[in-house]
C-alpha positions in Angstrom: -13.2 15.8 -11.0 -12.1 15.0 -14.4 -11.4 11.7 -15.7 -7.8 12.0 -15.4 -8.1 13.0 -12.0 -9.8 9.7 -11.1 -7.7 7.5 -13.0 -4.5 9.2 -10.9 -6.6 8.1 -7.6 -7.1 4.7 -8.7 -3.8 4.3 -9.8 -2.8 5.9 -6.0 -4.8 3.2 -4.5 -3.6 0.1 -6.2 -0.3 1.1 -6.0 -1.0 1.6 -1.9 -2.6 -2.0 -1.8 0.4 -3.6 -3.7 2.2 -2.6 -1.5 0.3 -3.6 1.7 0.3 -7.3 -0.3 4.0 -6.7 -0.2 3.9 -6.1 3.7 1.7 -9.2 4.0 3.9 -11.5 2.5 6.9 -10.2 4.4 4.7 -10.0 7.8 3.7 -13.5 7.2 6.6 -15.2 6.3 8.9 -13.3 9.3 5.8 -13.8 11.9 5.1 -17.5 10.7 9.1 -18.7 11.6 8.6 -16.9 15.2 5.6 -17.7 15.8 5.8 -21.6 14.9 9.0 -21.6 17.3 7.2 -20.1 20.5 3.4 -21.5 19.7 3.9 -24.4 18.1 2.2 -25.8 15.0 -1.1 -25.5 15.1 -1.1 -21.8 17.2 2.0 -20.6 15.7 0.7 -20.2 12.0 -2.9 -19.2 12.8 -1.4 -15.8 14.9 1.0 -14.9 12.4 -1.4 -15.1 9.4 -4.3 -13.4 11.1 -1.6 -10.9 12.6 0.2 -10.6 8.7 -3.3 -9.8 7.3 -4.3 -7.0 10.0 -0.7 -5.2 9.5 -1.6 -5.7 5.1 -4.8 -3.5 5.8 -3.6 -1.5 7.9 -0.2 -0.7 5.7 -2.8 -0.4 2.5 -5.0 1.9 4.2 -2.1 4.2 5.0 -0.2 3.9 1.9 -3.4 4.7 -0.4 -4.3 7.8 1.6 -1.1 9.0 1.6 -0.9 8.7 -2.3 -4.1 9.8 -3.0 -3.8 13.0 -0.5 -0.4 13.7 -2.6 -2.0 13.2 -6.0 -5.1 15.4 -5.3 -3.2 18.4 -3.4 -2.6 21.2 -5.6 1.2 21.5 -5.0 1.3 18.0 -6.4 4.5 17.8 -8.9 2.4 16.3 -11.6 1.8 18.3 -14.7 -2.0 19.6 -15.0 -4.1 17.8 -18.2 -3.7 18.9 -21.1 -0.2 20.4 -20.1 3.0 18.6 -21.1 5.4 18.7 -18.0 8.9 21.3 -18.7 11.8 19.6 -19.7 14.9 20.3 -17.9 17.9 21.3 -20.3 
């Protein structure tokens, strides 16, 4: 695998764990308000964090592969190196 190549699965994976951050934030803060209303204060917050965090990994883990297997197939829709992609006129 070329450099390029590797670049385009780096890039596939920190997009995937942005947006597993993303999911963490919005998991937490959704998780945080129910929780803290059934469990109380000191309960409440410690679930819906550890609970944000697990659904993060588990949302990056998916995301990256997914990008990564669509980057590295060869029906990808990216133009090959070297190759400048056709312009539609």
């Amino acid at each position: 695998m070329d450099t390029s190549g590797r670049a385009d699965l780096v890039t596939a994976w920190a997009v995937g764990v942005g947006i597993g951050l993303v999911t963490l934030q919005v998991t937490w803060l959704v998780a945080n308000r129910i929780a803290t209303l059934f469990l109380g204060a000191p309960r409440g917050p410690i679930i819906a964090f550890t609970t944000a965090v697990a659904v993060g990994i588990i949302t990056s883990a998916i995301a990256g592969k997914r990008l990564a297997r669509k980057i590295g197939s060869p029906s990808s829709t990216l133009p090959a190196t070297g190759e400048m992609a056709p312009m539609d006129r």
